[in-house]
Chimera marker file (.cmm) of the C-alpha trace (Angstrom):
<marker_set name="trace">
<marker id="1" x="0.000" y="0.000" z="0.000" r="1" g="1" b="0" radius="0.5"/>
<marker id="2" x="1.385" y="3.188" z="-0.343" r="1" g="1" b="0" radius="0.5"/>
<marker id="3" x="2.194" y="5.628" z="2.594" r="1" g="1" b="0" radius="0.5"/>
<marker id="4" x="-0.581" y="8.299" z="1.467" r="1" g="1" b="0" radius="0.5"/>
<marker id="5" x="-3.069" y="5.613" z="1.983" r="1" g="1" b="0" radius="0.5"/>
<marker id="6" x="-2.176" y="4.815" z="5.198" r="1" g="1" b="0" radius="0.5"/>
<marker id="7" x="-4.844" y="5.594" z="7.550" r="1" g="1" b="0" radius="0.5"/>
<marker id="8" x="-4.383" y="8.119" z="10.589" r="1" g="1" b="0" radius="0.5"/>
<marker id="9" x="-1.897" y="6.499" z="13.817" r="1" g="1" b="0" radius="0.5"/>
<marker id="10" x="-1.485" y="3.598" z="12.142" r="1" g="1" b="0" radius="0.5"/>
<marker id="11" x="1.694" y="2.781" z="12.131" r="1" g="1" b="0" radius="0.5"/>
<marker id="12" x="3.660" y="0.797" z="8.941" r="1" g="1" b="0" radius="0.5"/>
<marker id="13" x="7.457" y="0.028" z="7.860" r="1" g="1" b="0" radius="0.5"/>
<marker id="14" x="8.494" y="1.377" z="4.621" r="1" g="1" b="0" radius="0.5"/>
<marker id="15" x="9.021" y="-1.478" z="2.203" r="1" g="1" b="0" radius="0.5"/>
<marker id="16" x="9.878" y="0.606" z="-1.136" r="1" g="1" b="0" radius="0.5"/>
<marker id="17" x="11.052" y="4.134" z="-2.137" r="1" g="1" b="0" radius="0.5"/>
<marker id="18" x="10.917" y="5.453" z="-5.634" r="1" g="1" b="0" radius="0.5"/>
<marker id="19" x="13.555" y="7.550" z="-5.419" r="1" g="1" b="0" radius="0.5"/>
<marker id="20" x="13.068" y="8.337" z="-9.032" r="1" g="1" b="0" radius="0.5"/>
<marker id="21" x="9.804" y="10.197" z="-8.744" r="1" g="1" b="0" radius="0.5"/>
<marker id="22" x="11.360" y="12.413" z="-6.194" r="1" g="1" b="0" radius="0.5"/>
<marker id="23" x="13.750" y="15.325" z="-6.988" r="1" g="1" b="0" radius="0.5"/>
<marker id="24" x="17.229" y="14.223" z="-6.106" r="1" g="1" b="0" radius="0.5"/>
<marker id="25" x="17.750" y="17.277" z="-3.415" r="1" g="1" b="0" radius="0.5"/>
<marker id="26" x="14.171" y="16.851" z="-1.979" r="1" g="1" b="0" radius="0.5"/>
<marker id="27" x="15.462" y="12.968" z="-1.799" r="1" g="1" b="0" radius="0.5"/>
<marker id="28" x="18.702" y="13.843" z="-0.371" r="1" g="1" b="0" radius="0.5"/>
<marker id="29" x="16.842" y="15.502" z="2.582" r="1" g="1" b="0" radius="0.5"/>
<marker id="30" x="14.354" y="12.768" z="3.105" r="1" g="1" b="0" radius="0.5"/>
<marker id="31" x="16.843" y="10.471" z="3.639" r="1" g="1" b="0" radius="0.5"/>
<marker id="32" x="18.718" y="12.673" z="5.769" r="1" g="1" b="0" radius="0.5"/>
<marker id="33" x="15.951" y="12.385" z="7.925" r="1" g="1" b="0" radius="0.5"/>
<marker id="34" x="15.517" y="8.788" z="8.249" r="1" g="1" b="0" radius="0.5"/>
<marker id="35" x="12.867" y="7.727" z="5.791" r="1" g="1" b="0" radius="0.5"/>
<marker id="36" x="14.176" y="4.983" z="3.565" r="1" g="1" b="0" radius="0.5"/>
<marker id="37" x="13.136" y="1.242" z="2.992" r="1" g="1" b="0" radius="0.5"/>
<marker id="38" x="12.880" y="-0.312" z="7.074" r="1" g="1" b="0" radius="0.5"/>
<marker id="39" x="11.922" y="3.136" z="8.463" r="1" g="1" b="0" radius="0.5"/>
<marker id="40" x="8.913" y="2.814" z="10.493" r="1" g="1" b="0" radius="0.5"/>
<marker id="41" x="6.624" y="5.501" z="11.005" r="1" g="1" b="0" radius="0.5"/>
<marker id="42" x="2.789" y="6.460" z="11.503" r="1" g="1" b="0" radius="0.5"/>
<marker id="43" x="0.891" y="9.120" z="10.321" r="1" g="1" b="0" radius="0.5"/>
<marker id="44" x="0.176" y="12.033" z="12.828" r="1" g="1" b="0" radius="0.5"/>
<marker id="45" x="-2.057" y="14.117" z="10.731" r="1" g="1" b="0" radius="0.5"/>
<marker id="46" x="-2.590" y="15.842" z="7.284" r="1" g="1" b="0" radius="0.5"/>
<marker id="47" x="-3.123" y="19.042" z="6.034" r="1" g="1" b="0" radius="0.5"/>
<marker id="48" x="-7.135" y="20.381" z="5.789" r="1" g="1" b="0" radius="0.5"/>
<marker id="49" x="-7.189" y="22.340" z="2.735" r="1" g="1" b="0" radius="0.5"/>
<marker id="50" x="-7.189" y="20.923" z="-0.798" r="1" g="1" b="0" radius="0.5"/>
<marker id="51" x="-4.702" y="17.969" z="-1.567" r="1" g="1" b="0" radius="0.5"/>
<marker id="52" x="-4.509" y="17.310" z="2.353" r="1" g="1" b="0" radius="0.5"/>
<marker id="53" x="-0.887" y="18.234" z="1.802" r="1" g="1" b="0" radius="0.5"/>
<marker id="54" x="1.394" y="18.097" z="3.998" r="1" g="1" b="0" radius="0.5"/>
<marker id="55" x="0.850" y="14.457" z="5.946" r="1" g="1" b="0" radius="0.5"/>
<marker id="56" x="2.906" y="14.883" z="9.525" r="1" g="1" b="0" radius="0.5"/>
<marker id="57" x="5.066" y="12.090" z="9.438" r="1" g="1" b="0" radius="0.5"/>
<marker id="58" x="6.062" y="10.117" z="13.139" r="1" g="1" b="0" radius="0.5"/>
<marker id="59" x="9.658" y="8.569" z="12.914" r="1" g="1" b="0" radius="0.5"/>
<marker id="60" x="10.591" y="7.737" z="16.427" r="1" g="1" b="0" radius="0.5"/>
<marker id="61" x="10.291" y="10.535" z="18.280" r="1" g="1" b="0" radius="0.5"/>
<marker id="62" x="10.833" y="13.484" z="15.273" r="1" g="1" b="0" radius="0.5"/>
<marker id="63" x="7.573" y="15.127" z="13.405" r="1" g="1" b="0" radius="0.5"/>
<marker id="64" x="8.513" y="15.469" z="9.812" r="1" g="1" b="0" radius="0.5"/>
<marker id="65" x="6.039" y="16.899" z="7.204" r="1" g="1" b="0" radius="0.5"/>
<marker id="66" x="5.901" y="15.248" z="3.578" r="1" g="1" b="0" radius="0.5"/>
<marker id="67" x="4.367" y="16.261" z="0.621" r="1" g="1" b="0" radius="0.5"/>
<marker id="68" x="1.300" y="13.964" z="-0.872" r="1" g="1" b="0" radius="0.5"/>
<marker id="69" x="3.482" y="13.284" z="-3.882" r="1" g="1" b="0" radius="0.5"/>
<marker id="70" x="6.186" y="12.199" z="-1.415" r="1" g="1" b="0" radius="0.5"/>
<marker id="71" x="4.242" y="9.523" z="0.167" r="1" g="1" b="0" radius="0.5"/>
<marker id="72" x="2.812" y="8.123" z="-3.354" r="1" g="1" b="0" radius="0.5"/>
<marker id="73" x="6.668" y="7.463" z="-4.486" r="1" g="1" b="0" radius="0.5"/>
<marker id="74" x="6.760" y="5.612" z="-0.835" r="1" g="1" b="0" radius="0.5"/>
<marker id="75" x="5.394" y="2.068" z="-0.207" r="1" g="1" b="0" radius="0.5"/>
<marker id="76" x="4.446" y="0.414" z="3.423" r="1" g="1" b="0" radius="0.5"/>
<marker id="77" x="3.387" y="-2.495" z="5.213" r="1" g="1" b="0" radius="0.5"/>
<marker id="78" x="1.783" y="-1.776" z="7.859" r="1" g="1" b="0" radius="0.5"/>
<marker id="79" x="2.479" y="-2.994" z="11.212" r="1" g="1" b="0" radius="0.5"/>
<link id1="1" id2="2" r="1" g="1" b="0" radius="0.2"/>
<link id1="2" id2="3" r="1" g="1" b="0" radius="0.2"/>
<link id1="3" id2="4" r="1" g="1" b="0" radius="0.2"/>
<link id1="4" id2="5" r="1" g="1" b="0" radius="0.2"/>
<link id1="5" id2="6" r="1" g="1" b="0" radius="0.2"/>
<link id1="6" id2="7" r="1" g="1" b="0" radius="0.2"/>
<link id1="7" id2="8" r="1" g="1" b="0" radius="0.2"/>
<link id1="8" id2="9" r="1" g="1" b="0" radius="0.2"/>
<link id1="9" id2="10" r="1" g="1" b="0" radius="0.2"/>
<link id1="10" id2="11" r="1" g="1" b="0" radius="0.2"/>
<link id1="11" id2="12" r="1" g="1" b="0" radius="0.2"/>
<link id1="12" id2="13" r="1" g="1" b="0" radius="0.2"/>
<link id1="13" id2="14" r="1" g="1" b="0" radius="0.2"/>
<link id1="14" id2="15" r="1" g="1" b="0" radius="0.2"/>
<link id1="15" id2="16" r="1" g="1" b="0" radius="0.2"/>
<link id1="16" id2="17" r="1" g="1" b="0" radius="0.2"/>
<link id1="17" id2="18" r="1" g="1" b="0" radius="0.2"/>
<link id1="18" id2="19" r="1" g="1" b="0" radius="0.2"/>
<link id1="19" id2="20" r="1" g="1" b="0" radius="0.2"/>
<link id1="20" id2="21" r="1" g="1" b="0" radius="0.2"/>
<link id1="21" id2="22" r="1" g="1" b="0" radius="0.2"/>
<link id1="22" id2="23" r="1" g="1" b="0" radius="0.2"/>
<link id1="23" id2="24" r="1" g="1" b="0" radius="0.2"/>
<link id1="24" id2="25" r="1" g="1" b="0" radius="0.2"/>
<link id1="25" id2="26" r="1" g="1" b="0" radius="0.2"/>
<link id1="26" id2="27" r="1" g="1" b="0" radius="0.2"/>
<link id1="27" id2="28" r="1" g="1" b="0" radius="0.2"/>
<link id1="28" id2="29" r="1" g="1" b="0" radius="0.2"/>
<link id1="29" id2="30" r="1" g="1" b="0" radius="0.2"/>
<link id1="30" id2="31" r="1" g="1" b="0" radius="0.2"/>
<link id1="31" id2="32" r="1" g="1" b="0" radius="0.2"/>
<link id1="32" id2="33" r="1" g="1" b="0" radius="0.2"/>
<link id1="33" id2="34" r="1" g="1" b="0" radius="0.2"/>
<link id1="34" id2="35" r="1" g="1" b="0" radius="0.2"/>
<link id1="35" id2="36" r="1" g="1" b="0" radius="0.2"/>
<link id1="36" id2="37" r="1" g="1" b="0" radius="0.2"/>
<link id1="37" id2="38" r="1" g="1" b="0" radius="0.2"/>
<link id1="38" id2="39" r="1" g="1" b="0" radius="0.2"/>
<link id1="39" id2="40" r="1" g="1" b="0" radius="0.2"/>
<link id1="40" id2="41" r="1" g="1" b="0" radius="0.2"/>
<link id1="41" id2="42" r="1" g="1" b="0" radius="0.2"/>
<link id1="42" id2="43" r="1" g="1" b="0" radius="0.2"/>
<link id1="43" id2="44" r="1" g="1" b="0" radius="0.2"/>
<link id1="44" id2="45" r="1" g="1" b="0" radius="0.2"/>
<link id1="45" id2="46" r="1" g="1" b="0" radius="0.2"/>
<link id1="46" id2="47" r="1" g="1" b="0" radius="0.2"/>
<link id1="47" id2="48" r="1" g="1" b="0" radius="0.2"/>
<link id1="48" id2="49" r="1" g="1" b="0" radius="0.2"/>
<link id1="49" id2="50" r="1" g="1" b="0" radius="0.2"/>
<link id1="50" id2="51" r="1" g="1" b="0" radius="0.2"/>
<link id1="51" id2="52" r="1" g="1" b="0" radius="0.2"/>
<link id1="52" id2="53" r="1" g="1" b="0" radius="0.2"/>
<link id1="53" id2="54" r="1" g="1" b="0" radius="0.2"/>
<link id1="54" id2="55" r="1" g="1" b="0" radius="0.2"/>
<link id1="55" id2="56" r="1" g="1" b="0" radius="0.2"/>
<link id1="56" id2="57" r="1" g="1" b="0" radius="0.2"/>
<link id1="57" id2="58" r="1" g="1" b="0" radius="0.2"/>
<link id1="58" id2="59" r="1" g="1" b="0" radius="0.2"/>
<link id1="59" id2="60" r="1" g="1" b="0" radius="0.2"/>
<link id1="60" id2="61" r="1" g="1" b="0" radius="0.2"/>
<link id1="61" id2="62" r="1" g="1" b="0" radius="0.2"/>
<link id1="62" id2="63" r="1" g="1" b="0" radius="0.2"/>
<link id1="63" id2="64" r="1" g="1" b="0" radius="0.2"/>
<link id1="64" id2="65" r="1" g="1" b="0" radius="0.2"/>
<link id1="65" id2="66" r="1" g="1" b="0" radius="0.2"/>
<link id1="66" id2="67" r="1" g="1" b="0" radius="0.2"/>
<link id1="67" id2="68" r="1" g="1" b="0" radius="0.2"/>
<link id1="68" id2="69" r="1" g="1" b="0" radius="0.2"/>
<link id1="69" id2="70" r="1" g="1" b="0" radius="0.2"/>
<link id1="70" id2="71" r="1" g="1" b="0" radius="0.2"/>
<link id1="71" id2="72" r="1" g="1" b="0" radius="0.2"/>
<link id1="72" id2="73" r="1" g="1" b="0" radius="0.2"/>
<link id1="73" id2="74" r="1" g="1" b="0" radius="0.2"/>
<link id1="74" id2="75" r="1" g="1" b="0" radius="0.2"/>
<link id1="75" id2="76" r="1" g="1" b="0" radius="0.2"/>
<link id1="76" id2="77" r="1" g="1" b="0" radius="0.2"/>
<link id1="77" id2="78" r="1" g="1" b="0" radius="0.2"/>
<link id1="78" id2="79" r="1" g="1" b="0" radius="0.2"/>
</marker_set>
């Protein structure tokens, strides 16, 4: 499933990244910040306007915000 799917507090371990559909310095950053394949992480919230951008991303104890087209290039299993 992918990550933009993943339902509010549930919480999943990413399985696949498509680094390709992300721009390499947006990609350089994510990783920076710990999301790659065996990252686990839950969904806080999401955005209220529009395209629900950005999700609020939980990866151990850091908040990080993602765009929506982020998590579509980002598969999960949840947990």
């Amino acid at each position: 499933m992918k990550l933009e799917s993943l339902e509010r507090g549930k919480h999943a371990q990413i399985t696949a990244v498509d680094w390709a559909a992300i721009a390499p310095e947006e990609g350089k950053r994510l990783r920076a910040l710990g999301i790659d394949v065996g990252a686990r992480i839950a969904i806080a919230h999401r955005g209220i306007f529009g395209g629900r951008d950005p999700i609020a991303l939980l990866i151990g104890r850091m908040t990080i915000a993602v765009r929506r087209v982020h998590a579509a290039a980002m598969t999960v299993e949840p947990l």
